[in-house]
N, C-alpha and C positions, 0 to 999 in steps of 0.2 A: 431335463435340461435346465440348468442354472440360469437366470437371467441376470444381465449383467448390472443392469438397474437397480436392479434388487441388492445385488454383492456391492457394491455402490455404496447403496445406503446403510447396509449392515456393517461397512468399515467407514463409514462416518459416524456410528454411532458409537462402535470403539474407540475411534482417535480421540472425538468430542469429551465421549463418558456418559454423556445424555442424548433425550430424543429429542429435546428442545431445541439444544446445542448444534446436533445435527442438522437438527431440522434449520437455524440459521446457517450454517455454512454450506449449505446445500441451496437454503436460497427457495425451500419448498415448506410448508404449515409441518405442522408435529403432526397433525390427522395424517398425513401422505408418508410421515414417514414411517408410522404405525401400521399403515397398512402394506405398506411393502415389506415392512417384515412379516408380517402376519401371515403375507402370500407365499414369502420365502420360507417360512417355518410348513407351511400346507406342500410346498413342492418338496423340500428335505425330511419331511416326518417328524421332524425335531425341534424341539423347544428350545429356539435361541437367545431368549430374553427371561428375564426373570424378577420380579420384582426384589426393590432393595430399599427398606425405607419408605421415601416419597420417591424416589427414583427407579432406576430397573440396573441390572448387572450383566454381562455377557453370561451362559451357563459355558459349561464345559465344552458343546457342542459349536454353541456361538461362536467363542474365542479359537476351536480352532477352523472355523469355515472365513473368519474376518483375517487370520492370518492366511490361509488359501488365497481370500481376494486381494489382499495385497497385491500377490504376487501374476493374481490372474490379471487384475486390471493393469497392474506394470508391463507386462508381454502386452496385453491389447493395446495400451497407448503408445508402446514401440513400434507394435504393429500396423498400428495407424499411422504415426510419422514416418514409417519408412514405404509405406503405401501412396501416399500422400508425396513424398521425396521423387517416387516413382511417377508418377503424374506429372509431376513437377507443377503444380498449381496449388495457389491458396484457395482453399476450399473449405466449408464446413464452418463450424464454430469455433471462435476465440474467445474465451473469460480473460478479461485484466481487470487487474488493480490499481491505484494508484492514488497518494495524496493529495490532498485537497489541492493546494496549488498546482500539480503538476495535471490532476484532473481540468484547471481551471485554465492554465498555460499552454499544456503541450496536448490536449486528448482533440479538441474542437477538429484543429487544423490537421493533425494527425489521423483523425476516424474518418472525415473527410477524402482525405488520400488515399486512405484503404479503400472505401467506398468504389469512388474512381478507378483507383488500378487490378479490383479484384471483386467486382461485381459478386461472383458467389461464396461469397467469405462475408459471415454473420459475424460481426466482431460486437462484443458485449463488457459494457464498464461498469464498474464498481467503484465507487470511492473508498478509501479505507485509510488508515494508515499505514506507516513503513510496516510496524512491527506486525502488525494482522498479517498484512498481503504476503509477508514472507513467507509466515505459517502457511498460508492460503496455498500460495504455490507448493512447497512441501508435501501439503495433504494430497493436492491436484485438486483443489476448489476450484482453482484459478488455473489458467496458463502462463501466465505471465503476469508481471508488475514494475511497476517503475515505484523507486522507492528513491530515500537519499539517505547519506550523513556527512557528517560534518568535518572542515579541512583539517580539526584537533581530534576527532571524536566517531571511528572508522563503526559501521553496522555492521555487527557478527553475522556472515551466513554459514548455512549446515553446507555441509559436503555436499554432492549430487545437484548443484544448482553453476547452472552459465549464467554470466553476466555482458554485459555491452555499457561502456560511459556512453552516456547521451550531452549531457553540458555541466558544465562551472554554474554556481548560481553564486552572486555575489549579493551579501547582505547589507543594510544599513541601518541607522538608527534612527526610528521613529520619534518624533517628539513634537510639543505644542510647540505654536509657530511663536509663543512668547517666551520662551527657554532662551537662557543666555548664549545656548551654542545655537541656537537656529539658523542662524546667519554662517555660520561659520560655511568652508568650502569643503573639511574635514574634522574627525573628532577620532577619540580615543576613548575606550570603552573604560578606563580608567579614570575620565573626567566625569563619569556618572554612576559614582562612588555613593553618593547622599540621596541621588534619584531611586522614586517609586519605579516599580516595574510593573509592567503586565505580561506576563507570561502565557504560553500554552499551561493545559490542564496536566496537574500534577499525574505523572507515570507515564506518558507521552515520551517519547524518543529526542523532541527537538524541545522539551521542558528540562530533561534531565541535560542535554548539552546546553543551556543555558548556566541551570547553577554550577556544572562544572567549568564551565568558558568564566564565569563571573569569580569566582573565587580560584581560580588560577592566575584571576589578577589581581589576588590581594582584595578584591571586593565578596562582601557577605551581603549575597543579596536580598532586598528589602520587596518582595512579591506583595502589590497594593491588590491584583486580582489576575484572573487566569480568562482566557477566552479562545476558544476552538479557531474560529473565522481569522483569518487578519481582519476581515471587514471591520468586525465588533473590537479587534486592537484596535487601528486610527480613530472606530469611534467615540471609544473610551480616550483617546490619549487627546482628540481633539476638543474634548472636554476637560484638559487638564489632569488629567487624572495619574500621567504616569507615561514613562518610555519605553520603547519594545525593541526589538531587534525585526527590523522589517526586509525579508528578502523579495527580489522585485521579481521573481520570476511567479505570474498570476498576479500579480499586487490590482493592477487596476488603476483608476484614479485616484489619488489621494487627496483625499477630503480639505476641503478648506479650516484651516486652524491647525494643520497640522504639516512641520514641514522636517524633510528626510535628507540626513546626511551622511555619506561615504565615511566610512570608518577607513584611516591611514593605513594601520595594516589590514590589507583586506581580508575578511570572512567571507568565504564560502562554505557552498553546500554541493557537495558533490551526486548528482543526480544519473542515475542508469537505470537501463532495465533488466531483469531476472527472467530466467525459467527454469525448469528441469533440463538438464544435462541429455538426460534420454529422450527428451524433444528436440535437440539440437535441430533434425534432421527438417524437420515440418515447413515446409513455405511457409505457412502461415505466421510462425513463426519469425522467421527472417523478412516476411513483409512490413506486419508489426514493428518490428523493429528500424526497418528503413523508413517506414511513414513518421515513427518516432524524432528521428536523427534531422529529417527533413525540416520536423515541426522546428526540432531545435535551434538548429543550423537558424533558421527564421526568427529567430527568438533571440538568438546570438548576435543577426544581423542590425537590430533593431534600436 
């Protein structure tokens, strides 16, 4: 008997390429995932890994028992949302995703709700970004994620994935409270032509819609530095350091020395959550996502 754990991890190790790799998106040490194949190679007779280099390679046998699991664990998690459907209760385990802001915005009040309306539903967060958690969902690392993009700048996703709009996020422009437009009651992203910037880190989803939103307006933008946090943007800009694009949904307080204005034509960020198509069926699922909408709705109201 195949165990399903085991087929699991031998098709994370495929997808991956590595046991390391796996062994991050599974969320378990390289030791665990070693040893699950080693049990699964003991229950098959067969040598499914192979050294390659400093790395390992699927053998012949590998590649095709990780194409079987594919297909085996796609039936099981059908199986299971439509079991699950049948009950009609949130039950069991949920993995999400979701970026930093939206982790910091919508999960509190949202995991909360879940808590409350669905006592035995284990719901589990991850921070990540848009682009990871898409993969994430795809692979089935994840079940779900809230991800964003932007109102010029749409996120590609693969076929086999639902989605749900959760809110508008409208952006603004961060800057020291001694800038000539600080005062202002609006601004144009065209009036900070000459200004430093601080950006997310280069390869990032909402770094790359920056230099394209920036030179779509005739501006070539001048990156003074890069910083993951908004926290670490206002506290670079509250030092003078440079302007960012600040969207408020997670934002927080904003630091003294630094003060935030409404861009005329508004920017947003368009923010919803994902899953696989073949989990449509799942309570858990669709509770997630109404605890989600809830948070939002609050977040809208505000």
């Amino acid at each position: 008997m195949l165990n399903l754990d085991r087929l699991r991890t031998l098709s994370a190790v495929a997808r991956h390429g590595s046991v390391s790799a796996a062994a991050d998106g599974l969320h378990v040490t390289t030791s665990a995932v070693s040893q699950q194949i080693a049990k699964l190679e003991r229950e098959t007779g067969q040598q499914l890994l192979a050294k390659n280099g400093r790395g390992v390679r699927l053998t012949d046998a590998g590649r095709l028992l990780a194409d079987h699991a594919v297909r085996i664990l796609s039936q099981v998690e059908l199986a299971q949302a439509e079991l699950e459907a049948h009950r009609g209760q949130a039950v069991g385990e949920l993995r999400m995703g979701a970026f930093p802001t939206a982790a910091r915005g919508l999960f509190p009040a949202a995991l909360v709700g879940m808590r409350a309306a669905h006592p035995q539903l284990r719901a589990h967060l991850t921070e990540m970004e848009p682009d990871e958690s898409v993969r994430g969902v795809v692979r089935g690392d994840i079940d779900l994620a809230v991800v964003l993009d932007w109102y010029n700048r749409p996120l590609s996703l693969p076929d086999g994935l639902a989605k749900s709009p959760l809110l508008d996020d409208p952006a603004d422009v961060a800057m020291p409270a001694t800038h000539p437009l600080a005062r202002r009651s609006s601004v144009e992203l065209e009036e900070f032509a000459e200004d430093e910037w601080i950006s997310w880190p280069q390869g990032e989803f909402c770094n790359e819609w920056l230099m394209f939103t920036l030179r779509s307006k005739g501006i070539e933008p001048r990156i003074a530095h890069m910083a993951e946090e908004h926290g670490t943007q206002l506290a670079l800009i509250a030092a003078g350091l440079g302007v960012a694009v600040a969207p408020r949904l997670g934002r927080g307080p904003v630091p003294e020395g630094v003060s935030v204005v409404p861009v005329r034509h508004t920017m947003r960020r368009h923010v919803y959550a994902i899953w696989r198509a073949d989990a449509d069926r799942r309570p858990s699922i669709r509770a997630a996502v109404d605890a989600l909408r809830t948070a939002a709705e609050e977040v809208e109201a505000d």
